[in-house]
C-alpha positions in Angstrom: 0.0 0.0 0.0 1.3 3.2 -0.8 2.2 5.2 1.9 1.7 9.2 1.3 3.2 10.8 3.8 6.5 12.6 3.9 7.0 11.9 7.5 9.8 9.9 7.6 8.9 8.6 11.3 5.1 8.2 10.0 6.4 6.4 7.2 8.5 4.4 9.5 5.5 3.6 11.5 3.0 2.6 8.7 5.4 0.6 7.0 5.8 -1.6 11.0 2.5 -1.8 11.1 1.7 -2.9 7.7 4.6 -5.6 8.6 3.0 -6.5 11.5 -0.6 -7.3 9.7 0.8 -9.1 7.1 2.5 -11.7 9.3 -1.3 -12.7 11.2 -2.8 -12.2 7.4 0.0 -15.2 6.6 -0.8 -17.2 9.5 -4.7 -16.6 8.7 -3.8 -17.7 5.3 -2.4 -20.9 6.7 -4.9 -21.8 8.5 -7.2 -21.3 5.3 -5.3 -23.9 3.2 -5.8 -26.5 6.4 -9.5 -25.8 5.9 -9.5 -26.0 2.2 -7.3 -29.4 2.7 -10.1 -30.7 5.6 -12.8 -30.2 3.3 -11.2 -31.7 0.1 -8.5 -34.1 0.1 -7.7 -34.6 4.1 -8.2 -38.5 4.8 -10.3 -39.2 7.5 -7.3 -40.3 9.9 -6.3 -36.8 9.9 -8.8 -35.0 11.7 -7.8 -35.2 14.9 -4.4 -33.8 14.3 -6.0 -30.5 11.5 -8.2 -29.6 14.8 -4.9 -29.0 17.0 -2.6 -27.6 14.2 -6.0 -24.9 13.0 -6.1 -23.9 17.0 -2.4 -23.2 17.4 -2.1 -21.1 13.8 -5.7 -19.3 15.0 -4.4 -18.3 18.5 -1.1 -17.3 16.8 -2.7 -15.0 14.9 -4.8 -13.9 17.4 -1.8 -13.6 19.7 0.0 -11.5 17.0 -3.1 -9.5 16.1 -3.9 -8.3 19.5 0.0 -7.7 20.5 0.5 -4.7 22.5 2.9 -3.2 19.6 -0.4 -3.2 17.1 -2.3 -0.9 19.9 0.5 1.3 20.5 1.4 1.9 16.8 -2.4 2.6 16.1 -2.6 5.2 19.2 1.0 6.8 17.8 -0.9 7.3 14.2 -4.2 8.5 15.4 -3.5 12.0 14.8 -2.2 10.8 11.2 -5.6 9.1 10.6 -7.5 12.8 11.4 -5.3 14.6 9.1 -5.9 12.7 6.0 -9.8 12.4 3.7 -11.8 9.8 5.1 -12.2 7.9 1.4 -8.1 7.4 1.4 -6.9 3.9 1.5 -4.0 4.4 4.3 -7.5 6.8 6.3 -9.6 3.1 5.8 -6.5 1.0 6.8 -6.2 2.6 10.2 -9.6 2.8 10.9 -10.7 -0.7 9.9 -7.6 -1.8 11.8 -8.6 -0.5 15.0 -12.0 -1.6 14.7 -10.6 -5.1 14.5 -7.9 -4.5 16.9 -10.7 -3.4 19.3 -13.0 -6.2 18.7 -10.1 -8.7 18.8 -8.5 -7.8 22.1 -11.7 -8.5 23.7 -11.6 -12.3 23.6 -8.7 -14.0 25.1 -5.9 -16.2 22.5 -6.9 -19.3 25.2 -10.8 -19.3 23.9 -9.8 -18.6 20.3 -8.0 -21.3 20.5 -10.8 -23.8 22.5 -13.2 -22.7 19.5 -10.8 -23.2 16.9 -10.3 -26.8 18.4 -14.0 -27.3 18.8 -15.0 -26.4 14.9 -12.5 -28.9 13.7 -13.8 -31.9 15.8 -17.3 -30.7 15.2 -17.1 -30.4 11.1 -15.4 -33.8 11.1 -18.6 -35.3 13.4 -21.3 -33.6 11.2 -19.4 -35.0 8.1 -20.1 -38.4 9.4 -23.2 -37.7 10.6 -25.1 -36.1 7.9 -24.8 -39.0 5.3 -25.3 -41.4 8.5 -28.7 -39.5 8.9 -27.6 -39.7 12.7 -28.3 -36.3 14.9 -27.7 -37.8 18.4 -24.4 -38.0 17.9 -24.0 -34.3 17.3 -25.9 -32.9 19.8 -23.3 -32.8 22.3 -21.0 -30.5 20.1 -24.1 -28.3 19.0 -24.1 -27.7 22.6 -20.9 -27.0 23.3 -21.0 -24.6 19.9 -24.1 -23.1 21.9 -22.3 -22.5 24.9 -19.1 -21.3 23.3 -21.0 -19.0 21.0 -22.8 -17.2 24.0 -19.3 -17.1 25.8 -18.1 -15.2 22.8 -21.2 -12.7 22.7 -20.6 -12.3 26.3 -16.9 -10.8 25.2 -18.3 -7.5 24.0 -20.7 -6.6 27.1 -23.7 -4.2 26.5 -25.6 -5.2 23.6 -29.2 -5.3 23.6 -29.3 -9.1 21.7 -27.2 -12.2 22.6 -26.8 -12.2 18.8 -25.8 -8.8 18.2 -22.0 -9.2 18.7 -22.2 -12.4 16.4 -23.8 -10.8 13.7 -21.5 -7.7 13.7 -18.7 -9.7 13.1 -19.9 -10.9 9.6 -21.9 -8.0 8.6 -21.2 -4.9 10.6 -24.1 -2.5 11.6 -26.5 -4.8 11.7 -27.8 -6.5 14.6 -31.3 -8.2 15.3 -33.0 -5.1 15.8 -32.6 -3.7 12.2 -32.7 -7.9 10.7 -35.5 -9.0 12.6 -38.1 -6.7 11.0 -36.4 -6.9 7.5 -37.2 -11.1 8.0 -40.8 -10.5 8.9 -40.7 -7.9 5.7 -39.5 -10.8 3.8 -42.2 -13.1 4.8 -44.6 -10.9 4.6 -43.8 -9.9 1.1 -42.9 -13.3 -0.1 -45.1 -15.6 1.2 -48.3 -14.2 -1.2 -46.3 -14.2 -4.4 -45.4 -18.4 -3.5 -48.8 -19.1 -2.6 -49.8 -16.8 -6.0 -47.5 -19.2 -8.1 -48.4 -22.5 -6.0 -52.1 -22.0 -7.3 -50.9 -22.4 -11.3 -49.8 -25.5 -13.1 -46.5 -27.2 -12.1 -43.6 -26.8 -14.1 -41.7 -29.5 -15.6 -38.5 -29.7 -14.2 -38.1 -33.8 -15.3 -35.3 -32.7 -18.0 -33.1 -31.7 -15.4 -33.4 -35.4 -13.7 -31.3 -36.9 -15.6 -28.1 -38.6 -15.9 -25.4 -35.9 -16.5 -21.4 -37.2 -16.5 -19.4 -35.4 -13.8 -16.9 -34.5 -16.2 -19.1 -33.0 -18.0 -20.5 -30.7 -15.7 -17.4 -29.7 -14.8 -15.9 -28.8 -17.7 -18.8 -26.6 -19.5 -19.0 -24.8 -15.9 -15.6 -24.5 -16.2 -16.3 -23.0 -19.8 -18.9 -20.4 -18.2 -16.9 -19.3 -15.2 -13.9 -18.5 -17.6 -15.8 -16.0 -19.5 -17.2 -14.5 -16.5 -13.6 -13.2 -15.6 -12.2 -15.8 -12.7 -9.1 -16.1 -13.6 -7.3 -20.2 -13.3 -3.8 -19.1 -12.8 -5.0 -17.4 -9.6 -7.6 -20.3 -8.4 -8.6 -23.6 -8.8 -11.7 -25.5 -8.6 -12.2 -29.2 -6.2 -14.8 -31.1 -5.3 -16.2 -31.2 -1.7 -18.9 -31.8 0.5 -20.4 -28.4 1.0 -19.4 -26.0 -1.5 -17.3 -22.9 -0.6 -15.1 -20.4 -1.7 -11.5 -19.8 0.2 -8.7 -17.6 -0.6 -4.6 -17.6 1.0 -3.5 -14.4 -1.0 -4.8 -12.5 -4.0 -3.1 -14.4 -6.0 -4.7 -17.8 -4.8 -8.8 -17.6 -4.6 -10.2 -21.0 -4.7 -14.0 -22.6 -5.3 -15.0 -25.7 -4.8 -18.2 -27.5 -6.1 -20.9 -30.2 -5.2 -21.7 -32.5 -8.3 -25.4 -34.7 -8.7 -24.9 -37.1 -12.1 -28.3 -37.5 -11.6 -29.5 -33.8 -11.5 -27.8 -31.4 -14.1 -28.8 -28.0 -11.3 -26.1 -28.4 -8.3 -22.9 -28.3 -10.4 -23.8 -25.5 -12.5 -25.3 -23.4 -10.5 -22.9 -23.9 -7.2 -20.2 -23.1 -9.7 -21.1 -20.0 -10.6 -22.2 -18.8 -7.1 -18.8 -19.1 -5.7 -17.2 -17.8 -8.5 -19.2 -14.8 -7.6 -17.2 -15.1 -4.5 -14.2 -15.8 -5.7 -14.8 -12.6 -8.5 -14.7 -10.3 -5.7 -11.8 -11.1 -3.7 -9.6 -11.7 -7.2 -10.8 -8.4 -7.9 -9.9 -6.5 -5.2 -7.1 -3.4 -5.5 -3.3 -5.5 -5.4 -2.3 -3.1 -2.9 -4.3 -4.2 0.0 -2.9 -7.5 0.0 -1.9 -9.1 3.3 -3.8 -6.1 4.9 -7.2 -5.9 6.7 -8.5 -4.0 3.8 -7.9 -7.4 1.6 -11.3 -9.0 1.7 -15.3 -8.5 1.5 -16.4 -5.8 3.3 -19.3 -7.9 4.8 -21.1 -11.9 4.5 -23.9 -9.6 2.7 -22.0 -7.8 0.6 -20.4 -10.9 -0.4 -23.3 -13.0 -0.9 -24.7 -10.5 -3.3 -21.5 -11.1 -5.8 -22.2 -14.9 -5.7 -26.3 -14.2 -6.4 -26.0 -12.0 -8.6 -23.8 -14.3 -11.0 -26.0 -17.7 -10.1 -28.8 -15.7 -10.6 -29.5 -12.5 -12.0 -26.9 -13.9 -14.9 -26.7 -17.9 -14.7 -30.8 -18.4 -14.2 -31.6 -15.3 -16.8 -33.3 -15.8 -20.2 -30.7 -13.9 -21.9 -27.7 -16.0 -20.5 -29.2 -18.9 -21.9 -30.0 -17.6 -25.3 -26.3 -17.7 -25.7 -25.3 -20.5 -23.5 -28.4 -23.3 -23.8 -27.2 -24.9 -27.6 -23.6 -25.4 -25.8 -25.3 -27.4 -23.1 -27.1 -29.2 -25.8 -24.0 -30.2 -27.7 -22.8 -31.0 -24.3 -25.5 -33.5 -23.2 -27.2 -34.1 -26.8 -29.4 -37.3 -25.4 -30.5 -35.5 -22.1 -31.5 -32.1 -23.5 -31.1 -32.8 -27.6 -35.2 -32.2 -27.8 -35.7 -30.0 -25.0 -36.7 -26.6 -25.8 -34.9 -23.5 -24.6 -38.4 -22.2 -22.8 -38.6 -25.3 -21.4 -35.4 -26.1 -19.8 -35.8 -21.9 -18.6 -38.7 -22.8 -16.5 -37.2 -26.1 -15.4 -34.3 -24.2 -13.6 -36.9 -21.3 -12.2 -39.0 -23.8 -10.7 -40.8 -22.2 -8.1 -41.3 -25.1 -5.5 -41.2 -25.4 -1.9 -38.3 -27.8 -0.7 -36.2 -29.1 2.3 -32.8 -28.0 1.0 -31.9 -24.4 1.3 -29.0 -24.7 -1.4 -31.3 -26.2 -4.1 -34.4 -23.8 -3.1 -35.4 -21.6 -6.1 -35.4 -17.6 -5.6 -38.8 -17.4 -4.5 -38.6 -19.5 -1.4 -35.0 -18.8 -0.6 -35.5 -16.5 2.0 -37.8 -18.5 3.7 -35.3 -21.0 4.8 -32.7 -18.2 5.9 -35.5 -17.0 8.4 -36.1 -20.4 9.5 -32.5 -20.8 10.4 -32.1 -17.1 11.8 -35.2 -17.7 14.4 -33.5 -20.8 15.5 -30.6 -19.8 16.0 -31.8 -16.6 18.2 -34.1 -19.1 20.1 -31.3 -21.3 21.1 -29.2 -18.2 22.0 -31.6 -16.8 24.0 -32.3 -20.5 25.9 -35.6 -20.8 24.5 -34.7 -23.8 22.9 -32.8 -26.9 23.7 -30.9 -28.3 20.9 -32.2 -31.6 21.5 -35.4 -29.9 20.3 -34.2 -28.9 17.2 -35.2 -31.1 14.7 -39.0 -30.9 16.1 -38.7 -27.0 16.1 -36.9 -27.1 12.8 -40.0 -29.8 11.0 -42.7 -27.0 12.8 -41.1 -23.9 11.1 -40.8 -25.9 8.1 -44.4 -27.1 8.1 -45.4 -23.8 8.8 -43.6 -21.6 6.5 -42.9 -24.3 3.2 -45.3 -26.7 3.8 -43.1 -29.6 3.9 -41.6 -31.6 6.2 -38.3 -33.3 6.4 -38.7 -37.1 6.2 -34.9 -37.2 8.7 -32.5 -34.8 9.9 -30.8 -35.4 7.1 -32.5 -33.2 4.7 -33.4 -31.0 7.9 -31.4 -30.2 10.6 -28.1 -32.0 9.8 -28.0 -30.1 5.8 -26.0 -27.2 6.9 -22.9 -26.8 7.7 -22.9 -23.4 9.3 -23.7 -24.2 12.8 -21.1 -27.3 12.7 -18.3 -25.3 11.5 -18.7 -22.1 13.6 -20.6 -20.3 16.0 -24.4 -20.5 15.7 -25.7 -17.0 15.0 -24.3 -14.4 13.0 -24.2 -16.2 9.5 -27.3 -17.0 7.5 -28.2 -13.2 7.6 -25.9 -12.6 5.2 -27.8 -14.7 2.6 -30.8 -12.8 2.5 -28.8 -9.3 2.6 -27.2 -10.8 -0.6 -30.4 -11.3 -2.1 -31.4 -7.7 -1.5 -28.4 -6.6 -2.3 -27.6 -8.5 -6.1 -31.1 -7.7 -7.0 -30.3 -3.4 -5.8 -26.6 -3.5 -7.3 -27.3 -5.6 -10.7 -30.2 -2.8 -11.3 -27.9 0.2 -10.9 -25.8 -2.1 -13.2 -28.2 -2.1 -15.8 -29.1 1.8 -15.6 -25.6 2.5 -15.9 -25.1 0.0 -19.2 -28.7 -0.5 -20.2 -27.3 -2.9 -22.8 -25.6 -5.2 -20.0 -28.6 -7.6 -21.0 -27.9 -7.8 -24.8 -24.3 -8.4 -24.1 -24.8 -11.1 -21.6 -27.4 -13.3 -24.5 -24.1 -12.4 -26.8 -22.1 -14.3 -24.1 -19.9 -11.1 -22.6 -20.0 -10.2 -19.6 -17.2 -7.7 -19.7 -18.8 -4.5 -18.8 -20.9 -6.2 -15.9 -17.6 -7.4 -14.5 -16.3 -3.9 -15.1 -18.6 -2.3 -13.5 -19.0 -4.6 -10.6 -15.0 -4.3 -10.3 -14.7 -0.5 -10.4 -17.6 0.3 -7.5 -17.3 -3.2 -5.9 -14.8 -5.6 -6.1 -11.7 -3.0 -5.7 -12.6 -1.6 -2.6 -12.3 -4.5 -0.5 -13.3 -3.8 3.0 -12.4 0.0 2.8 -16.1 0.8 3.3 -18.6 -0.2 5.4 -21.8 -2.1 3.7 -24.0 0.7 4.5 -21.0 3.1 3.7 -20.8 1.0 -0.3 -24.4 1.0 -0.7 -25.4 4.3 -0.8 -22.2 4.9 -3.0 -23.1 2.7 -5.2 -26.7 3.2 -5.2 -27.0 6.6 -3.8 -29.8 5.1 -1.2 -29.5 2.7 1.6 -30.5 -1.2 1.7 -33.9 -1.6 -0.4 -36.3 -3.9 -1.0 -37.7 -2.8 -3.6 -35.0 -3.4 -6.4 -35.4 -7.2 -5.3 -39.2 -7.6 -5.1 -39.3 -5.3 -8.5 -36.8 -8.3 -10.2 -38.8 -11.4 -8.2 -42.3 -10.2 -9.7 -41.0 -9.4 -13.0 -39.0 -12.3 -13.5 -41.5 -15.1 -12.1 -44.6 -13.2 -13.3 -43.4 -13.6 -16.9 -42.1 -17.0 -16.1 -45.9 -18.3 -14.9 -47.9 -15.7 -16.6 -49.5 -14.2 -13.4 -49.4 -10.8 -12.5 -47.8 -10.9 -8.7 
């Protein structure tokens, strides 16, 4: 990062600082790959051992981050910060440091470490569990998670929610307050436009049931991804369990996908949603690398890159006007005599469903507030999480009208609450719905002919544009802070519900 002052002791200062940072970002970074290795290649027999080695690079870092040295060069440059515009990177550096440094000398290296240790043995259990349909087993590490999780709240004393700290550490400013209303928006929005669409004929999505080779799928994703923009000789794609996105430097963003040979959807479209992660972070300005400034500004902000890509782009009429006679010639006996319109509507299908990653657009949001009213029950002790999967079936029942034949396709689907605290991570989901749907339609107004391009097959001035207001700032602003820059209003709903009606009226026919 370049530093602008001609102080040679500021100078001098920044530079030790900047030092400093990049050693935990290299340790972080470390303890990334372990993940990335525990989710993709690790054999079994190594759990154990990835648990201890994550916990002592995490409370390394930790113990590096919050070093006295960090605190005393960030009081020493204080006076700097005032001096120079708030919209400056070294301005955003120092303040988003000591934010962090702030946040992070609250909890102590010894409990970073406990959690650290924790996750690991937990995400190896669920992994088991899961395919083994088998939640007893877990239940004593969801409590533990519980009671861990609360401990950490408890770190940063005087918020009005158990959850509030949690949340703020994935998407800052918000807290249940603001996201609790914005859920019962979302229901109360969403819920007549899925009952609207229930009441018509079903769609056929049978042509998507079919058997589709792996290699396949992964080489015309592969195909699409590259002419988004993600660049292979600074990532790599792997198969895994749950799919993700990781990165150990700006020069090394990974994805990693979930394949069905006997559904053509997963593949495809969990592709292109972390590459809508991994977009962002390659994209991001080369000189905040090993800095705090070097990632996503928030989970929301975040989210909103990957569905925008999966959706606004992968599940768009236009995309498939260039893309569907590829995936024809790709799977000629599957989809030879299946019709553009139809195969459309097949991969819109609005359709209640157990699974939150396979749910459609409609009813996405509807399982993120399932999961978010849990999760602040069991926070708040008003449920046990032995009486999850019965709470989980009720909301289910309630708010889908379906009910989960196991724990399996209930409970036991996510990952989330196995592989890190529970609270503070599916709001980031639906803030990335808002968010894609407010961000892709300022897209639009600025390059009305974004559309035209993407049936053509370029997606160059999307990416463009999404690089030059997102994707390059990193975490320099706040998500409230990048909004209303690159929207000139705060968070709205009305981008989203605008795209949901139009999209899915036209789809069934219906006015909504």
């Amino acid at each position: 990062m370049k530093i602008t002052t001609q102080s040679p002791e500021i100078q001098k200062k920044v530079t030790t600082l900047l030092e400093l940072l990049g050693e935990v970002n290299d340790l972080q970074s470390a303890a990334a790959l372990l993940n990335w290795d525990q989710a993709t290649y690790m054999p079994s027999g190594g759990g154990a051992a990835r648990g201890r080695q994550l916990a002592t690079l995490e409370r390394l870092a930790h113990e590096k981050f919050t070093d006295v040295a960090i605190g005393q060069l960030l009081d020493q440059l204080e006076s700097y910060r005032q001096t120079l515009a708030p919209e400056t990177d070294e301005a955003a550096l120092l303040r988003e440091t000591r934010r962090r440094y702030e946040l992070a000398t609250r909890v102590p290296p010894s409990f970073t470490e406990k959690m650290t240790n924790h996750v690991a043995d937990a995400y190896e259990v669920w992994a088991k569990a899961r395919p083994a349909d088998d939640f007893a087993v877990v239940v004593p590490y969801l409590e533990k998670t519980l009671d861990l999780s609360r401990q950490l709240a408890d770190y940063f004393p005087g918020y009005q929610h158990i959850a509030d700290p949690l949340i703020d550490r994935n998407d800052y400013g918000m807290n249940v307050a603001t996201l609790r209303p914005l859920f019962s928006d979302l229901r109360t929005r969403l819920q007549p436009l899925v009952k609207a669409i229930s009441e018509q004929p079903q769609v056929d999505d049978s042509c998507l049931a079919q058997h589709f080779p792996e290699q396949q799928q992964l080489d015309f994703g592969v195909g699409v991804i590259q002419q988004f923009g993600y660049d292979f000789t600074r990532g790599r794609q792997d198969k895994t369990y749950h799919p993700f996105m990781t990165k150990f430097s700006l020069g090394d963003v990974r994805i990693t996908t979930r394949i069905r040979e006997d559904h053509l959807g997963e593949c495809l479209f969990s592709t292109m949603h972390e590459t809508g992660h991994a977009l962002y972070e390659q994209g991001i300005d080369a000189s905040f690398e090993r800095t705090p400034l070097a990632e996503g500004t928030s989970s929301g902000v975040h989210e909103s890159q990957s569905r925008l890509w999966e959706n606004q782009v992968g599940r768009s009429l236009d995309f498939w006007h260039h893309y569907y006679p590829q995936l024809q010639a790709t799977f000629p006996a599957q989809l030879g005599t299946v019709g553009l319109e139809t195969f459309y509507r097949a991969i819109n299908k609005v359709q209640p469903s157990l699974i939150r990653t396979d749910a459609d657009e409609l009813t996405y949001n509807l399982h993120v507030a399932i999961r978010f009213e849990l999760e602040l029950a069991l926070l708040e002790g008003k449920l046990a999480v032995k009486e999850l999967p019965d709470a989980w079936d009720e909301l289910y029942a309630t708010s889908l009208g379906v009910t989960a034949p196991s724990p399996r396709d209930g409970v036991l689907q996510d990952v989330h609450w196995f592989a890190g605290t529970i609270g503070g991570a599916f709001q980031g989901y639906s803030l990335g719905n808002i968010l894609a749907a407010q961000f892709y339609a300022q897209a639009i107004q600025a390059h009305p002919a974004i559309p035209t391009e993407i049936a053509e097959g370029q997606f160059a001035t999307l990416y463009d544009w999404l690089r030059e207001n997102i994707y390059q700032h990193g975490a320099k602003f706040t998500t409230a802070e990048l909004v209303q820059r690159v929207t000139g209003e705060s968070l709205s709903l009305t981008p989203y519900f605008d795209y949901l009606r139009g999209k899915f009226g036209a789809i069934y026919q219906i006015e909504l």
